[in-house]
N, C-alpha and C positions, 0 to 999 in steps of 0.2 A: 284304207289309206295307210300309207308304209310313215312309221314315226318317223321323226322329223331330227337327223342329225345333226349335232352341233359340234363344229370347229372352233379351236381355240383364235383368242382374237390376234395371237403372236405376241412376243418378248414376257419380260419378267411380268408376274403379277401376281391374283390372289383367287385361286382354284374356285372357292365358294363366292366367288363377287361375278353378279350376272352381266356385268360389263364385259366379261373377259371371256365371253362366250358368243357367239354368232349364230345363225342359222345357215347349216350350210348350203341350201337349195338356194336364199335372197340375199344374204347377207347381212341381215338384219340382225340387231343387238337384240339378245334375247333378255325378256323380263324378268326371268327365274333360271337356275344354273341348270345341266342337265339332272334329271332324277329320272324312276321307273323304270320308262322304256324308250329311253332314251338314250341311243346312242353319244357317244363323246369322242371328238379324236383329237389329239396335241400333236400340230407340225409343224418340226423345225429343224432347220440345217444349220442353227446357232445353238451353243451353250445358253440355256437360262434357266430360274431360279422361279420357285413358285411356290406361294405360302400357302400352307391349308389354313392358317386364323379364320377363328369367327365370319362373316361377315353380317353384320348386325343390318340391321332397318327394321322403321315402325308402319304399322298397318294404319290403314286411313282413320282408325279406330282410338288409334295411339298406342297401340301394345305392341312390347318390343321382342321382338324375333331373331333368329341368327340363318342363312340361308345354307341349308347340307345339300352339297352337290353327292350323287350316288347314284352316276349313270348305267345303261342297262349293261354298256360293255364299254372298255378305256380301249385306245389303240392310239398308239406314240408312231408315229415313221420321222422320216429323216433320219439325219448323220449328229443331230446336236442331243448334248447330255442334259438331260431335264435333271435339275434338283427341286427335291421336294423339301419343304422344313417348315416348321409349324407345328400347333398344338393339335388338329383334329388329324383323322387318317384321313385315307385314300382309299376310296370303297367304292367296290361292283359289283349287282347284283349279277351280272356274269362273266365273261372272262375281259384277263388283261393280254392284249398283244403290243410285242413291242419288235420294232424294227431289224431286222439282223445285225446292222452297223451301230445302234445305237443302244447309250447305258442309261437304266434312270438310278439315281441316286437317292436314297431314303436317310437323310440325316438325322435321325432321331425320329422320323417320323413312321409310323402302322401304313402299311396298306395290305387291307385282305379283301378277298376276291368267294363269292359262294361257288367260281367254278376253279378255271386254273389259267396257269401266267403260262404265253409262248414267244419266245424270240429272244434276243436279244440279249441283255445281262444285267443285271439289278443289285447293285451294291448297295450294302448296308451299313453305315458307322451311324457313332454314337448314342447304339442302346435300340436302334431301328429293329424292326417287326415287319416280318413277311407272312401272313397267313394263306395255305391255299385249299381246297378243297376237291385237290387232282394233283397228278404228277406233272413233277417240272422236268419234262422230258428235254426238249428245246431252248430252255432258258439255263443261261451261266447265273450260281450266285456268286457273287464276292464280295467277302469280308471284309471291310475297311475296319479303319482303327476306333477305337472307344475314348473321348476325352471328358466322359462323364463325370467319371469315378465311380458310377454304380450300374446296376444291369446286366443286359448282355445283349447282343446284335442274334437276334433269333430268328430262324427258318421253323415255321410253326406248321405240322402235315397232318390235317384232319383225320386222317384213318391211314391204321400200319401196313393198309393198303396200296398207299401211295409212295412214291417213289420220286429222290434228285436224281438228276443225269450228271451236274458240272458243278462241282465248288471249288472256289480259289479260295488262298491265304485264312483258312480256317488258324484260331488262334485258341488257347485257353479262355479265352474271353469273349468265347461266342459258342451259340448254342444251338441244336437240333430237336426238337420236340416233336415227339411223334403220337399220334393218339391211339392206343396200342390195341387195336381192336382185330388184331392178328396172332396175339396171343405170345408175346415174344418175351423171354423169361430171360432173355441178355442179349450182347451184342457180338461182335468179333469185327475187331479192322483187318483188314485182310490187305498186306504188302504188295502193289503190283508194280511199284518202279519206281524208281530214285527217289521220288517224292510226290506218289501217286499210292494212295489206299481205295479201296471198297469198304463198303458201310454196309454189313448184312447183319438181320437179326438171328437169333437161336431161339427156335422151340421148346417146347419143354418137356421133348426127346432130346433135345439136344441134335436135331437137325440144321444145315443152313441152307440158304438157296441165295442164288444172284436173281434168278429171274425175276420179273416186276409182277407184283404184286403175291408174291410170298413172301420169303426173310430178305428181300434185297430194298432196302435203305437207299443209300446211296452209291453211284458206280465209282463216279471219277470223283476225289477228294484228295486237292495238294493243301501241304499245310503254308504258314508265313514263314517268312527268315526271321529267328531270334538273336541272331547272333552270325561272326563270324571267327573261323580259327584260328590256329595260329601263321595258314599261310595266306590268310587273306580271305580263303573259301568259303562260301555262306553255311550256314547252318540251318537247318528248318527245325520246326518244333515236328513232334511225333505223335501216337497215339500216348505213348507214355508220358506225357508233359500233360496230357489229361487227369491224371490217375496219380503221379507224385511220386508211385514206384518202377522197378525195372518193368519192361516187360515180358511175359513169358513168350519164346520163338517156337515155330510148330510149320508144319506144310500141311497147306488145305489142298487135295485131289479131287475135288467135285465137276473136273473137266472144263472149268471156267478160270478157275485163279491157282495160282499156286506160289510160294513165299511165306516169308514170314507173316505170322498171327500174331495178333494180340489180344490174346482171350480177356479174361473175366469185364467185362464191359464197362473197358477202361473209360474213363466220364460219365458211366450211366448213372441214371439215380431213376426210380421209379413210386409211383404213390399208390393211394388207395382206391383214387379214380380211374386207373387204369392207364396212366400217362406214362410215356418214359420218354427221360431228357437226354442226350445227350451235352455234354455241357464240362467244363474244367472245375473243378475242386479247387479253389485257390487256396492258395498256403493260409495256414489258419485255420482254414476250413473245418470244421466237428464233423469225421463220419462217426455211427452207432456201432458199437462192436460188442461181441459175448463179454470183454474186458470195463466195457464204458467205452464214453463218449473220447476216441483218439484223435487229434490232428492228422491232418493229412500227410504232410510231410514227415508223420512218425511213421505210419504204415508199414507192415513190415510182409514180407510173404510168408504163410502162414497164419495170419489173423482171420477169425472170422469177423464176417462184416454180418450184422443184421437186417434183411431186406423185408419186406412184407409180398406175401404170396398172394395174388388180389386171387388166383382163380382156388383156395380154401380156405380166405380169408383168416390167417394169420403169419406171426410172422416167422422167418427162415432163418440159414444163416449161410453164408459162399464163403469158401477160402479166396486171401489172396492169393494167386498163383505165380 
């Protein structure tokens, strides 16, 4: 017997309340929200708003419970913008698909996925969390604005395996995390147009590759406008607005990209568990140097920075370049 999917009941509501779910073969209000193996699908040709809060209730028993929705697979269609906002995430034990025409918006709110997001485009402000555990071949991210005052709007990639296709308005204030199980000892943005970079990692030959699933990161990455000049014309942020110094220019020939570089793995930071982020350094910011603990906006080319080696287990030192 083929599981039993359930459509959303339509407009604003509250993702975990089993009201706002249906059965979509009868149409009947289902008693419990989807979980397991259970399909979920949101459709709508309207903008609307959907809380992940609690949904609390008590058992016939008297003991009080909250309901977690965490269907087998999410699928959004239509032309309307879902927002999502609330304390719990957005979780499925396998993929999310979303519409071609259509964005979901994650306000502050997690959604991760054990397999991977396709379609569509999925914005993230105030401090939101995207987790996938595949590449985001077919999905746009875009970076909306932070009015937290703390965190970061993070795209989070289970293995350095995986790989973006499409990012917009990437800012200082927003972050890539990769689970570095490819062995990547820094990064390089690689210049492909006006305001269009590649995201590839470096081995520790000191190789890079575009292709997916070696050192290629991410392909298409435009940044936001910070500003404009003095004749009016925008300005976008760079790879160097990561990093707080100039950055170093070079031509990569590896038959894919060619342009300016920006070496030393301008917003990387890397740990002991093997994770490397990429992510802005805000002014203020302590990095660790042969010197001591420098500010960032002190930084100078020529400093060593101190990194930790996870694959001989201590620590290193890179020039700024």
């Amino acid at each position: 017997m083929a599981d039993t999917t359930y459509d959303w009941a339509g407009g604003d509501g509250d993702f975990n309340n089993p009201s706002m779910w249906k059965d979509a073969s009868t149409g009947a209000t289902s008693s419990y929200p989807p979980n397991g193996q259970t399909p979920a699908v949101i459709s709508t040709d309207t903008d609307i708003t959907i809380s992940t809060d609690p949904s609390p209730f008590i058992d016939p028993y008297g003991n009080h419970y909250s309901y977690d929705t965490v269907p087998q697979t999410l699928t959004f269609s239509g032309t309307g913008t879902v927002t999502f906002t609330g304390s719990d995430p957005v979780k499925s034990n396998g993929g999310i698909t979303i519409g071609s025409q259509q964005t979901v918006v994650l306000d502050g709110v997690t959604m991760s996925t054990s397999n991977g997001v396709s379609g569509g485009t999925i914005k993230l402000e105030n401090a939101a969390n995207l987790s996938v555990n595949a590449s985001l071949d077919t999905t746009t991210i875009d970076f909306g604005g932070n009015t937290t005052g703390s965190g970061h709007n993070t795209v989070t990639l289970a293995s350095g395996a995986y790989s973006l296709s499409n990012i917009t308005n990437f800012t200082p204030d927003d972050s890539i995390v990769v689970q570095n199980s490819s062995g990547y000892t820094n990064i390089e943005w690689i210049k492909t147009g006006t305001n269009t970079y590649a995201l590839v990692g470096v081995d520790q030959y000191g190789g890079t590759s575009s292709s997916k699933g070696e050192n290629y990161i991410a392909q298409n990455v435009s940044f936001a406008q910070k500003s404009t000049d003095s004749s009016g014309n925008p300005v976008y942020y760079t790879p160097a607005d990561l990093y707080g110094g100039a950055a170093a220019t070079g031509t990569v020939s590896d038959g894919t990209f060619q342009g300016d570089t920006y070496y030393t793995g301008n917003g990387l930071s890397s740990s002991s568990d093997n994770t490397l982020v990429i992510t802005c350094f805000l002014s203020g910011s302590m990095i660790r140097t042969t010197k001591g603990d420098v500010a960032v906006e002190d930084m100078q080319i020529g400093d060593e920075v101190v990194a930790y080696d996870w694959q001989n287990n201590k620590d290193i030192t890179r020039s700024v370049i």
